[in-house]
N, C-alpha and C positions, 0 to 999 in steps of 0.2 A: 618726799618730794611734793612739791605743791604744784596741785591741777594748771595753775598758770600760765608755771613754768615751762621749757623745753627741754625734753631731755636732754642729757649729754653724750658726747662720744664715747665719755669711761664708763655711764650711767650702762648704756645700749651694751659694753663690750663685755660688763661683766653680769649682765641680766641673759646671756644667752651665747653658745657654742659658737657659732658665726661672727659673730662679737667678739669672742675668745682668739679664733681663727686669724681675723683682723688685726686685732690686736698685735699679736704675738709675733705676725710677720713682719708687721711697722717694726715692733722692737727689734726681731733677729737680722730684718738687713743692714745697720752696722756694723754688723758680725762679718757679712759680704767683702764688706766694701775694706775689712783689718785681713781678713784672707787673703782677697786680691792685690792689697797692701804690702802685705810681706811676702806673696809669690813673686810680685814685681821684684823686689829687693833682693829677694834670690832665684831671680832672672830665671823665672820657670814658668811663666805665663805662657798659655796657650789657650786655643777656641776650649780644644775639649775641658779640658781645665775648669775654664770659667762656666764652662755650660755645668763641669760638676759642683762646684761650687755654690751655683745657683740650687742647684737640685737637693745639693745638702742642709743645707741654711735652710732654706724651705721647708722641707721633710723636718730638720729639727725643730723649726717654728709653730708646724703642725702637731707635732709628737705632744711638745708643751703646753700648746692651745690644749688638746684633747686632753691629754692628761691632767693639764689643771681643771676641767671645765668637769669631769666626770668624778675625782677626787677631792676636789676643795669648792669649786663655788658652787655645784648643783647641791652637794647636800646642805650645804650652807640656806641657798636659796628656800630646798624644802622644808628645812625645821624654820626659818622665820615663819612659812607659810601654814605649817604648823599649827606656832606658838599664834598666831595671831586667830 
């Protein structure tokens, strides 16, 4: 990357866990929103419902975040830092 430049969103998300974090949840809430989609459709909507809904999508979003961040992009990160 050049000193110039500004980093980027992808740049920041995947240089660090928080990053990871962010990421992951952006991605998993239209997972939310195909859930709530087809509990509608089989007329099963409810408060608790959605409040679990939310809670799982989340939790999965975190699981991914951690688990990619600790298995794939930190050792990544430290062998460039490594080799360099």
């Amino acid at each position: 990357m050049k000193y110039d430049q500004k980093p980027s969103f992808f740049y920041w998300a995947s240089q660090s866990l928080i990053g990871h974090v962010v990421f992951f949840q952006i991605v998993a809430s239209p997972l939310f929103f195909y859930f709530l989609a087809d509990d509608y459709a089989e007329h099963v909507v409810s408060p608790a419902r959605t409040i679990s809904l939310v809670f799982l999508v989340s939790g999965l979003g975190l699981f991914v975040a951690i688990m990619g961040w600790y298995t794939v992009s930190k050792p990544m990160i430290d062998r460039r830092k490594r080799d360099n």
